[in-house]
mmCIF file of the C-alpha atoms, coordinates in Angstrom:
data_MODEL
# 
_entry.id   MODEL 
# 
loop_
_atom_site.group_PDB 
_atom_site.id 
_atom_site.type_symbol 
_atom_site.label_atom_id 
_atom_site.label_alt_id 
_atom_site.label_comp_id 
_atom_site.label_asym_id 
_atom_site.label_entity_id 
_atom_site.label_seq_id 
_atom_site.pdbx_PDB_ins_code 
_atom_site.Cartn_x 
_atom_site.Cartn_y 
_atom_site.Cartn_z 
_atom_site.occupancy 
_atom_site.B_iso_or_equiv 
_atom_site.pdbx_formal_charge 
_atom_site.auth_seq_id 
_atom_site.auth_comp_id 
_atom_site.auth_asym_id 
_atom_site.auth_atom_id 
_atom_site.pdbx_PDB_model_num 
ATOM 1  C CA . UNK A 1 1  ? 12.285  5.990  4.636  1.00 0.00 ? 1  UNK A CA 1 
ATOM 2  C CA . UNK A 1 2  ? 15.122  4.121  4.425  1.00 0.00 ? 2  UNK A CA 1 
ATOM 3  C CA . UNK A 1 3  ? 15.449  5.194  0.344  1.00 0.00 ? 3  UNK A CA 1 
ATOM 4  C CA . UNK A 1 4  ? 18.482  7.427  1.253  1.00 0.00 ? 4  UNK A CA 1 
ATOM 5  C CA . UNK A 1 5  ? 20.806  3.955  2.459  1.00 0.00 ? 5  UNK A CA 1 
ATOM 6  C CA . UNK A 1 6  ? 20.859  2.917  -1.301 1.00 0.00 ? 6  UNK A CA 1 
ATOM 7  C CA . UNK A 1 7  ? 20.023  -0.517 0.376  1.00 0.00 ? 7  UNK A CA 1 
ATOM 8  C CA . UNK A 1 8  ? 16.532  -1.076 -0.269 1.00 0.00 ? 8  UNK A CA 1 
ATOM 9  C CA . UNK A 1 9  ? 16.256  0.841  -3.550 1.00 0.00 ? 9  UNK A CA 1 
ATOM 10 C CA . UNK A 1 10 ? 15.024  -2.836 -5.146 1.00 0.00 ? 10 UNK A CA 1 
ATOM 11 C CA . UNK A 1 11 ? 12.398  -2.840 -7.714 1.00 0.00 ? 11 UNK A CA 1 
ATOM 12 C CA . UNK A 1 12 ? 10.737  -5.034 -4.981 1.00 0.00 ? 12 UNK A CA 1 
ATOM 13 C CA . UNK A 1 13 ? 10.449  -2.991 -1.921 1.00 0.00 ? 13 UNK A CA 1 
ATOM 14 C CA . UNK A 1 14 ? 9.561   -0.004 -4.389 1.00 0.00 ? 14 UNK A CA 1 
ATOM 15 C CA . UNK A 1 15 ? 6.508   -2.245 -5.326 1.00 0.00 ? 15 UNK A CA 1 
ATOM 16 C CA . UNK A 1 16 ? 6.116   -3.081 -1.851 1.00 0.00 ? 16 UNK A CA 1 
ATOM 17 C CA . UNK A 1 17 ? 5.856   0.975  -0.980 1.00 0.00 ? 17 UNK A CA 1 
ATOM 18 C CA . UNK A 1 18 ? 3.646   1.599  -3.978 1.00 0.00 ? 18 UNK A CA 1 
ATOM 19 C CA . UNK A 1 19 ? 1.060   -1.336 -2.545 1.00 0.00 ? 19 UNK A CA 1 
ATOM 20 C CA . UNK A 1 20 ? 0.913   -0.029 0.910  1.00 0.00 ? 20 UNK A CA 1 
ATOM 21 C CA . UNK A 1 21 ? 0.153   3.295  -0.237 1.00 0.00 ? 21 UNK A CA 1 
ATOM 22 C CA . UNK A 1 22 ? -2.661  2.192  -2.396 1.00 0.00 ? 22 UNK A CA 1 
ATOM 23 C CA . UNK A 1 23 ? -3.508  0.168  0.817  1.00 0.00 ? 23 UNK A CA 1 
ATOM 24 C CA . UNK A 1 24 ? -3.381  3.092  3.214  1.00 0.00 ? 24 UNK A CA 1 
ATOM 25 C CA . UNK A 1 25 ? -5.591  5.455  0.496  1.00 0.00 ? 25 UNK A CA 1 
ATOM 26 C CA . UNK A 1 26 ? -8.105  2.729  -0.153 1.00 0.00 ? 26 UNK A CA 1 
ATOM 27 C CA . UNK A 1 27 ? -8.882  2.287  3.615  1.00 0.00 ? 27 UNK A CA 1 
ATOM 28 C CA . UNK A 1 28 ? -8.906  5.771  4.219  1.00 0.00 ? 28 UNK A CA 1 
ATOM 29 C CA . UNK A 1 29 ? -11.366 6.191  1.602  1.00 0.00 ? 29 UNK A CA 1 
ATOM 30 C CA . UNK A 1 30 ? -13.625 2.770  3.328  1.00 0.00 ? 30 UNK A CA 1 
ATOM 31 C CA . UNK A 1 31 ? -13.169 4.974  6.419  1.00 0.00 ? 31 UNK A CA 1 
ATOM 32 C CA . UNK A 1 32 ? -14.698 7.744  4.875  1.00 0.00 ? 32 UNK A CA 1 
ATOM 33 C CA . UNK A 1 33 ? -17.630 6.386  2.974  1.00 0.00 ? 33 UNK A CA 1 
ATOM 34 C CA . UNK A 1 34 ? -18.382 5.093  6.256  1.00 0.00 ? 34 UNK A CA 1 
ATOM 35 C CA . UNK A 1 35 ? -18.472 8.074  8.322  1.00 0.00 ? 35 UNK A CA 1 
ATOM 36 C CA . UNK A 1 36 ? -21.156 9.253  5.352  1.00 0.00 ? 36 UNK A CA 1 
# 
């Protein structure tokens, strides 16, 4: 992560992080239900 820079410590890429986890756990869970 580049966090540690101090660059991209924005409200707006933090947002960005936060969506792309949600992202990455919702698909996971798709993936999941799917293997069921």
């Amino acid at each position: 992560m580049a966090r540690d820079s101090g660059t991209l410590t924005c409200p707006f890429t933090d947002s960005i992080q936060k969506k792309l986890g949600e992202f990455q756990n919702t698909r996971k869970e798709i993936e999941d239900n799917s293997k069921n």
